[in-house]
C-alpha positions, 0 to 999 in steps of 0.5 A: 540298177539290177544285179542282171545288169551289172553281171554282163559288166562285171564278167567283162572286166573280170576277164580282161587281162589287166584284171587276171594279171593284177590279180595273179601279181597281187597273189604272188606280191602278198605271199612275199610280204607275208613272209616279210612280216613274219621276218620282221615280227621274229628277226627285228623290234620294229613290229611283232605278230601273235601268229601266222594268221594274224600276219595274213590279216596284216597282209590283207590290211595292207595290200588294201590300204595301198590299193585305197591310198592310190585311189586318194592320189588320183582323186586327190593328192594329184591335185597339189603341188608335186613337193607335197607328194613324198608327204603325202606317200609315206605319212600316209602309208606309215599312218595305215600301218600304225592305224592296222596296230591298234585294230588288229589283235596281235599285231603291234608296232612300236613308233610312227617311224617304225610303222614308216620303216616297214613300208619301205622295207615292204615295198623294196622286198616287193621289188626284189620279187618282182625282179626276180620273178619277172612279174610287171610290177606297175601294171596297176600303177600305169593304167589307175594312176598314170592313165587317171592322171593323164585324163585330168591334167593331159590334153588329150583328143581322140582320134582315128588318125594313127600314131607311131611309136619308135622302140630303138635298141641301140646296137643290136644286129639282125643276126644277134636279134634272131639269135635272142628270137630263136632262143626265146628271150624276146617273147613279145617281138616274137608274137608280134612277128608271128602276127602282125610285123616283119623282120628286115635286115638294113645296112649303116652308113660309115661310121656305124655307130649312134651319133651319125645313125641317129642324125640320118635316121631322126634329122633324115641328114648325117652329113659330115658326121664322121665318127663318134668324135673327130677333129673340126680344122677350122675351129681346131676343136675335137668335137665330141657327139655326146657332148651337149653344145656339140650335139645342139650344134650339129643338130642346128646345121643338119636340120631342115625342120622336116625331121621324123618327129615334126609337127608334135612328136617327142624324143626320149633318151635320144643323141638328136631331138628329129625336129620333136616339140618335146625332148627328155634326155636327148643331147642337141637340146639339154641347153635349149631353155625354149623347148617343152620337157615332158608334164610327166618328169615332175610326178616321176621324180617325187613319186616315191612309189617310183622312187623306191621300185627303181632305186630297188632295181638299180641296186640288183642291176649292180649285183647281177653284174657283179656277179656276172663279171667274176663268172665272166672272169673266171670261167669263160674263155671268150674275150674279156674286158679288163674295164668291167671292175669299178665303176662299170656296175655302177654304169650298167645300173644306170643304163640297164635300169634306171635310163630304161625306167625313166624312158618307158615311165615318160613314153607311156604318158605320152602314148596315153596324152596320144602324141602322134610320134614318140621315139624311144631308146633303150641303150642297156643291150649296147652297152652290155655287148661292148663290155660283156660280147654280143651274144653272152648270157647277160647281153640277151638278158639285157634283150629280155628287159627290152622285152618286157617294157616293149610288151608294156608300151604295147598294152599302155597303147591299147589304151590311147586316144589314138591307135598305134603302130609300133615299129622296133629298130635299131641304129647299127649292131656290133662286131666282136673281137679282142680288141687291138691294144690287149691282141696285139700289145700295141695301141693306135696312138703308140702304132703310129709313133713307131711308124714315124721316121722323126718324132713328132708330137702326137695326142690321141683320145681313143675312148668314147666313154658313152655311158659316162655322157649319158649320165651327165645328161640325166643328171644336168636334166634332173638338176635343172628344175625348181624341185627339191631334188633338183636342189639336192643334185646341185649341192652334192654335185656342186664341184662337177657342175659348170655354173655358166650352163649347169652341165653336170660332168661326172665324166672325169670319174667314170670314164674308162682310162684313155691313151697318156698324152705328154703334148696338149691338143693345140701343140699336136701335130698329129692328133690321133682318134678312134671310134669302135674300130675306126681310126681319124689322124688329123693333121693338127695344124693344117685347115685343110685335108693332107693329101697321099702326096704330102703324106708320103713326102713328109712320113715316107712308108708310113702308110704302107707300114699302116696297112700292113700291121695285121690289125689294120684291114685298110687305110684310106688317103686323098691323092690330089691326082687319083682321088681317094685311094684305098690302101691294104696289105696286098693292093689297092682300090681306087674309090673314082674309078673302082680300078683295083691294083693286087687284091682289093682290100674292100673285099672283106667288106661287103658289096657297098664298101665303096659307095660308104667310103665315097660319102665318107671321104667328101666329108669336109672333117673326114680325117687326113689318114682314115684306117678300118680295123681287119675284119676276118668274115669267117668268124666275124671278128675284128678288134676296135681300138677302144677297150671293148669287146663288142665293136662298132664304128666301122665297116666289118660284119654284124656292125653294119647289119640293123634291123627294123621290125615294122607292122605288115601293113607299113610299106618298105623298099627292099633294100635300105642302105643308109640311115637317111634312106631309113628316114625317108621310109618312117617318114613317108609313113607319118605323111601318109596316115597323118596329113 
């Protein structure tokens, strides 16, 4: 082959983006462990360099090495068994560096430990930078190794039949995503409005929050899910969303197995599977042993390389929110959490850094396998609004993280089998507010004992601890498999582990600090829950639903005395002779005939407050006594009933108000209210392209 004929190609490939990007970060990633060595050489014993120059030698050295040592793993060391991975990276790795000594004049390292030591040291630093300077740090990584490893295990097909991929930020308002559009935060979405996507605002059901969402959304069913956990009458049960064997049962009763991600799509990080054929760190499926995982969880786990960069991260993760909760503390007056101290940082390393990494990581191999739907979530900006607000500094630079990993699934989908459409959306948004306890010195659960004219026994569980359940999942999901990492989960977590299932629950030591109950659960006569700023109380002994009638009867002015707390913005109740009412400070609306009496309390509340709370309230667990907190539409506050800053659950501002960010050439109707008219809308597009 002539030098004339290999020009055109080289030209190509030196153009290409991968190839500049590659180059730009090797450059820059070279300077960093440049400067590493000439730490080590002066500040430590474990290696020593005769000069500047020699360092750069060294430098030059190395990078090659590692690019020559991924070369070996996809030619070769992908082919054995994954336990013989971490072997393979460092022995290897250790044995370039001591083999750089004895060939490089003036450049020694004393033991083979020592050579194994600088590695580490060398890639966490590496890491560090990569962070910090918003470099893409696995580029090469994702397109030479996973994408080779892909073409020699994966079964792959080419196909002009699009694909779909399905980018979820949990709890991100329309209004706050312009915001982070506006103020640059979010590059990649912006260039893809500026070309190729529209922007659309869409409104939730009630309860606004991810259990019921998700199931509209993923199952195109979120029938009797009326808040993030309530109360069954009939198996006397507080069923919990994130719990698993409540998830895999709910899941089992709203599907139809027609749901968005049928017929061979895969569902990551998800609270519902949508009917997927492969589920990673979704809740329904944890406990279905029939189900396919991902060929890529293995290569993940025992890649060290993985290992290290995300282990890096975790730990800036905790050391940005370390510091953002004192600045937080000490200089802004905006609502604070008292919750953000230990173990929050811990929480927010887990949810903004490693969930993300272990979902984008597992999506991309699915994008290039060329899976005909994957839907992806990414809970980080959720979960830093709840603690943090809606729209602060470290909320919208959880966005940007969003960002960048969107930018590389969309670069990773160039190179597929099959061409992509890329839809971001999210489940709900959030309000925010102080919440009820600290604004105004009483809880829900001590709100309702003082309304009662006699004394009763009342349990209340106020939390929903999310982020804690996440855990537990991927804990329980990594713990399940025959690697030696599992083994290793599974002894150290042996006092936390149920051996019947192998549910790993950590929860107990991370949950936030809920309501002090004196009475059990079974001996409750009024049980008393809260999602966001939406309040249950459930008769505890009744199998059915307690009417306005009763109510009044037994707890006379109780229901007045509710709705005219000034945190309380309604109060919903079945009357056997009107239906359901609606309660508030100064009327009363009537949900079966719309007839108002006074000021009607759904005001505040938006154009479609009655046609949520008619399907809410047909719900065969909808609570006895249901209560809205107030919502003040000026300035968009409203207090929850959990200990959080950003709010969701109920009805009541930026809640409501998702956003989908689709391509152009995709059909929407106009106005999508409810999560199961957004469903009909992805789902309409998998039939069109795809049958």
């Amino acid at each position: 082959m002539s030098f004339g004929s290999v020009l055109p190609h080289l030209k190509t490939f030196t153009n290409n983006w991968l190839f500049r990007r590659i180059t730009l970060q090797t450059l820059c990633i070279g300077g960093i462990q440049l400067l590493t060595i000439l730490f080590l050489s002066i500040y430590t014993d474990i290696l020593h360099v005769s000069s500047v120059w020699t360092a750069c030698i060294v430098t030059a050295t190395y990078t090659i090495s590692q690019w020559l040592f991924w070369y070996v793993f996809v030619r070769f060391i992908a082919r054995v068994h994954p336990y013989l991975y971490p072997f393979f990276a460092f022995t290897i790795s250790g044995m370039f560096v001591l083999g750089a000594a004895y060939f490089i004049p003036g450049f020694s390292v004393s033991t083979f430990l020592d050579s194994i030591t600088v590695v580490c040291i060398l890639t966490i630093t590496s890491t560090i930078a990569a962070v910090i300077f918003g470099m893409d740090d696995d580029s090469w990584f994702a397109f030479n190794v996973t994408h080779a490893i892909v073409k020699r295990y994966g079964k792959t097909k080419k196909t002009d039949k699009p694909g779909f991929i399905f980018l979820e930020i949990d709890g991100l308002s329309y209004d706050i995503l312009n915001k982070a559009l506006a103020e640059g935060y979010m590059p990649t979405l912006q260039a893809w409005l500026d070309k190729s996507h529209n922007l659309i605002r869409w409104e939730t059901d009630l309860s606004s929050q991810t259990a019921a969402m998700q199931a509209g959304i993923l199952q195109g069913n979120n029938t009797d899910v009326p808040a993030y956990h309530w109360y069954d009458r009939i198996t006397k049960h507080i069923v919990n969303s994130a719990n698993p064997m409540d998830a895999m049962k709910a899941e089992a009763r709203l599907t139809n197995h027609h749901g968005l991600l049928e017929q061979g799509g895969t569902s990551r990080g998800n609270m519902f599977s949508g009917d997927a054929d492969e589920s990673l760190f979704t809740f329904s499926t944890l406990f279905d042993k029939q189900r396919s995982v991902s060929p890529a969880f293995y290569l993940f786990l025992l890649n060290p390389y993985i290992a290290s960069r995300i282990i890096t991260k975790l730990f800036l993760e905790i050391i940005f929110e370390i510091k953002d909760g004192i600045k937080q503390w000490l200089f802004d007056r905006r609502p604070c959490n008292i919750s953000r101290g230990f173990p929050y940082p811990l929480i927010r390393g887990f949810m903004n850094s490693l969930l993300p990494e272990l979902v984008t990581y597992i999506g991309s191999i699915d994008i290039f396998r060329g899976i005909p739907a994957t839907y992806l979530l990414y809970p980080g900006y959720d979960d830093l609004a709840h603690f943090s607000g809606i729209d602060r500094k470290d909320s919208l630079k959880a966005l940007a993280s969003c960002d960048a990993w969107f930018s590389k699934i969309a670069r990773m989908a160039e190179q597929a089998p099959r061409p992509y459409f890329i839809t971001v959306l999210s489940d709900h948004g959030q309000s925010e507010g102080v919440y009820f306890n600290k604004k105004y010195g009483i809880g829900l659960k001590e709100l309702v004992e003082s309304l009662l004219v006699q004394h009763i026994n009342v349990y209340a569980t106020l939390e929903s601890n999310e982020q804690s359940y996440l855990i537990n999942l991927v804990l329980t999901e990594t713990a399940r498999h025959h690697l030696k990492t599992s083994t290793f989960l599974k002894k150290s977590l042996e006092s936390v582990r149920d051996p019947k299932h192998g549910y790993i629950n950590v929860t107990p030591k991370l949950a936030i600090k809920d309501v002090k109950n004196t009475v059990n659960q079974k001996d409750a006569d009024l049980i008393v829950l809260a999602t966001g700023c939406l309040g249950l109380i459930y008769a505890g002994k009744r199998n059915t639903q307690m009417m306005y009638e009763q109510i009044e009867t037994l707890f006379p002015g109780f229901l007045q005395g509710l709705a005219n707390h000034d945190g309380i913005g309604f109060v919903l109740v079945h009357s056997q002779k009107k239906g359901g009412i609606v309660i508030g400070k100064q009327g009363i609306y009537y949900l079966k005939t719309g007839k108002v009496e006074g000021v009607n309390p759904l005001l505040p509340y938006g154009k479609n407050a009655a046609r949520h709370l008619k399907k809410h309230h047909a719900y065969a667990n909808a609570p006895d006594i249901l209560i809205n907190s107030s919502y003040d539409p000026v300035s968009g506050n409203i207090s929850g009933f959990e200990k959080q800053v950003g709010h969701h659950g109920g009805l009541g501002g930026y809640q409501t108000r998702p956003f989908l960010l689709y391509p152009k050439e995709l059909p929407v109707k106009k106005d999508i209210v409810g999560a199961v008219e957004l469903y009909s809308v992805l789902h309409s597009w998998r039939k069109k392209y795809q049958q």
